[in-house]
Structures are given as C-alpha cells and as structure tokens.
C-alpha positions as CSV (number, residue, x, y, z in Angstrom):
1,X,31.0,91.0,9.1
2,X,31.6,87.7,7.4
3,X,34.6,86.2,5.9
4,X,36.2,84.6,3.1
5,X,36.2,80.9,5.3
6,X,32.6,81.4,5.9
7,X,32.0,80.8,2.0
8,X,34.7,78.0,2.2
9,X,32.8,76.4,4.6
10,X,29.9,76.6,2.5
11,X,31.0,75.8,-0.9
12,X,34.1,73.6,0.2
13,X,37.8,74.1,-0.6
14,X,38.4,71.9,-3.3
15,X,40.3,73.6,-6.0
16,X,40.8,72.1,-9.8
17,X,44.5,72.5,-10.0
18,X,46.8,71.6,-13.5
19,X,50.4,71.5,-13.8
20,X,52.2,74.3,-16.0
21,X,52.5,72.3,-18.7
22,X,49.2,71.1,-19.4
23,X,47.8,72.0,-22.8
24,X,45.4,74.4,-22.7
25,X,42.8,72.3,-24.1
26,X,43.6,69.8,-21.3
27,X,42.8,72.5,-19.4
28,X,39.4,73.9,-20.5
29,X,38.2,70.1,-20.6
30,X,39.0,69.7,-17.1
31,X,37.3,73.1,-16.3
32,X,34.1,72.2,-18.5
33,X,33.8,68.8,-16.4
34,X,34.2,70.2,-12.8
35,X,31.5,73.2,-14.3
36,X,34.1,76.0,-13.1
37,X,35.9,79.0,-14.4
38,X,39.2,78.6,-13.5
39,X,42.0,76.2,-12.7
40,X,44.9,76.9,-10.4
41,X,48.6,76.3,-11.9
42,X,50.6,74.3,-9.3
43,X,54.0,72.9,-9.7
44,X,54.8,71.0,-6.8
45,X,53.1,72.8,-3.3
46,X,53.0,76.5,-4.5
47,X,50.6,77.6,-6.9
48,X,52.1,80.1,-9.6
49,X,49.1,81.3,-11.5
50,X,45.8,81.1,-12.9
51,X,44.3,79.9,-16.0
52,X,40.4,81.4,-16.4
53,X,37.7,81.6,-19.2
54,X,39.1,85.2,-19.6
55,X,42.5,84.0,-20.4
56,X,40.8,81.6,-23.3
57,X,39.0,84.0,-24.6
58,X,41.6,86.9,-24.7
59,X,45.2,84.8,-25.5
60,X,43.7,81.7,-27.5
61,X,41.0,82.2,-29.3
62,X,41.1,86.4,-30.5
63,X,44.8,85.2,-30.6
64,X,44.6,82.5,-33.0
65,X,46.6,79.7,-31.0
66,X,46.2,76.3,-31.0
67,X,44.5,75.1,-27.7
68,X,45.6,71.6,-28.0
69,X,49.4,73.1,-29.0
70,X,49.7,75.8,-26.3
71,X,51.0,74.8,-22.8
72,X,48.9,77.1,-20.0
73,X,52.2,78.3,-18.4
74,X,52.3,80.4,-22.0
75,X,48.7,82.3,-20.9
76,X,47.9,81.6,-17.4
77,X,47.5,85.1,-15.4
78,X,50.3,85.6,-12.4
79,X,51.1,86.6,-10.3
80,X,48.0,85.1,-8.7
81,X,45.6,87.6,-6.7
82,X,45.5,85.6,-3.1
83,X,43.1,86.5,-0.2
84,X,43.5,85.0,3.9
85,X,40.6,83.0,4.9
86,X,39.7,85.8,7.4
87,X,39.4,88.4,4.7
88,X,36.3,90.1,5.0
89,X,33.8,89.7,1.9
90,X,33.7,93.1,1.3
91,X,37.6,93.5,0.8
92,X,37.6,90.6,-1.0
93,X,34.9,91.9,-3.4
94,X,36.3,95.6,-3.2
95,X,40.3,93.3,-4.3
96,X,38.2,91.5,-7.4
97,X,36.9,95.2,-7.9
98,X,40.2,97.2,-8.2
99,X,42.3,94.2,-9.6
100,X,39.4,93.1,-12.3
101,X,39.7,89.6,-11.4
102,X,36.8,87.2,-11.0
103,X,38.8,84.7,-8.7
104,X,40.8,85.0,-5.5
105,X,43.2,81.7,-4.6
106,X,42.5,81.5,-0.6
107,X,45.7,81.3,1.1
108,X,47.0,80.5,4.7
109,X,50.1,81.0,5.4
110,X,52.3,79.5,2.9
111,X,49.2,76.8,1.8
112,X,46.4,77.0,-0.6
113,X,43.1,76.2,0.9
114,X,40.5,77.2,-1.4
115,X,39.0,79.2,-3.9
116,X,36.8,81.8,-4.3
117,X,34.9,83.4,-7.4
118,X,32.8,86.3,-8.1
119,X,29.6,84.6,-8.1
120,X,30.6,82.6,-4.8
121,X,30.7,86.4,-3.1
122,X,27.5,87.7,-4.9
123,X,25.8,84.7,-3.7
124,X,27.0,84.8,0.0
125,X,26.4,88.4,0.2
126,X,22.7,88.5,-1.4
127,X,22.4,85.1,1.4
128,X,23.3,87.4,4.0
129,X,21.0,90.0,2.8
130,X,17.7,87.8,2.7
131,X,18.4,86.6,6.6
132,X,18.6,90.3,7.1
133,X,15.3,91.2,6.0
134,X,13.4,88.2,7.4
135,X,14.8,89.1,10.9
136,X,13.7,92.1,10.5
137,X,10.3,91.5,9.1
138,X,10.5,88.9,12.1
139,X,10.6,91.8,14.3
140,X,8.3,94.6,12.7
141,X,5.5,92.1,12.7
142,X,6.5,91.3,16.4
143,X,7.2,87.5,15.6
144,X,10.5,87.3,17.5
C-alpha cells in the first residue's frame, strides 16, 4: 500500500508558508504565484493553521472584508489537519474525507515536512491504478 512520502517524494516538500500576520491579500498573491491552494501559517518552527481558497471564499469575500485590511491569523482554519509521512493514501484520503479538508500538513515528529492536497492523492492513486492495469495486460497477453 503506498504512503503519504511516496507523493512527497514525487511532488517534493516544499510548502508556501506566511507569517500570521500577513494580509490576506499578501497571502492570495503569494498563492496565485506559486499556482497552489493553500499556505501554511508559521510563527517561528510550528505551524498553527491554514489559510486556503475555501477560507477566501467563505470569510472574505461572501463576508465582505477587506483582503488587503485583514490579517490571515483572523480567517486561517486551525487547528491544522496533519498526517505522518507513513500514512497510507487511503487514510489520508478517507481523513480529507471525514474532516472536509482538501489539504493535509505532513508532519514528523514535531517538524513539518510537506504538504499534501486533494489532487496530489487523486493523482497518485489514478498513477497507481494505470501501472496496475498495464501489468496486468502485461500478463494476460503473456508479455511478462
């Protein structure tokens, strides 16, 4: 069964991370230009929440705030939803499932070493499916 690292492996660990009091609209910039979803809130070594397109959409803008006025400590979501690097994918996707979240913060031990999102799993997972069904083509056509 494969494992939250696997992906990590794949995709790498770097995480956008912001201070708690960036303003929000610092913070969607800095999402738009690394092309993610969500940025991790980290004073000093321990991250302390998450700030995501969902938290935009739902505290800002049907809110009525001012994204340039609104520090993301104000909206972020915490306590953050954290997954070990040897967490299978399927718990991992079954924990996004039950909690409704569309990122997990990868943590070992006391450290953050990654990231993963939704579309991260759903792309590892349909990976591991195609290998499946060439092998086993591989085999019913006697090519292994």
């Amino acid at each position: 069964m494969s494992t939250i690292r696997e992906i990590l492996d794949r995709k790498g660990v770097n995480v956008l991370t912001t201070t708690s009091n960036t303003s929000v609209l610092e913070a969607i910039g800095a999402m738009s230009e690394a092309n993610v979803g969500a940025v991790v809130i980290q004073d000093g070594d321990q991250p302390n929440g998450i700030f995501t397109e969902r938290d935009y959409l739902r505290k800002i803008a049907l809110e009525g705030r001012s994204s340039s006025d609104t520090p993301v400590s104000q909206v972020m979501s915490s306590p953050l939803i954290t997954v070990p690097p040897d967490e299978s994918t399927h718990a991992a996707m079954e924990t996004m499932t039950d909690r409704r979240c569309r990122h997990l913060v990868v943590v070992e031990g006391e450290t953050m070493v990654g990231i993963v999102s939704l579309g991260d799993l759903v792309k590892h997972l349909l990976q591991e499916k195609e290998a499946e069904v060439e092998q086993l083509s591989s085999y019913i056509s006697g090519n292994y």
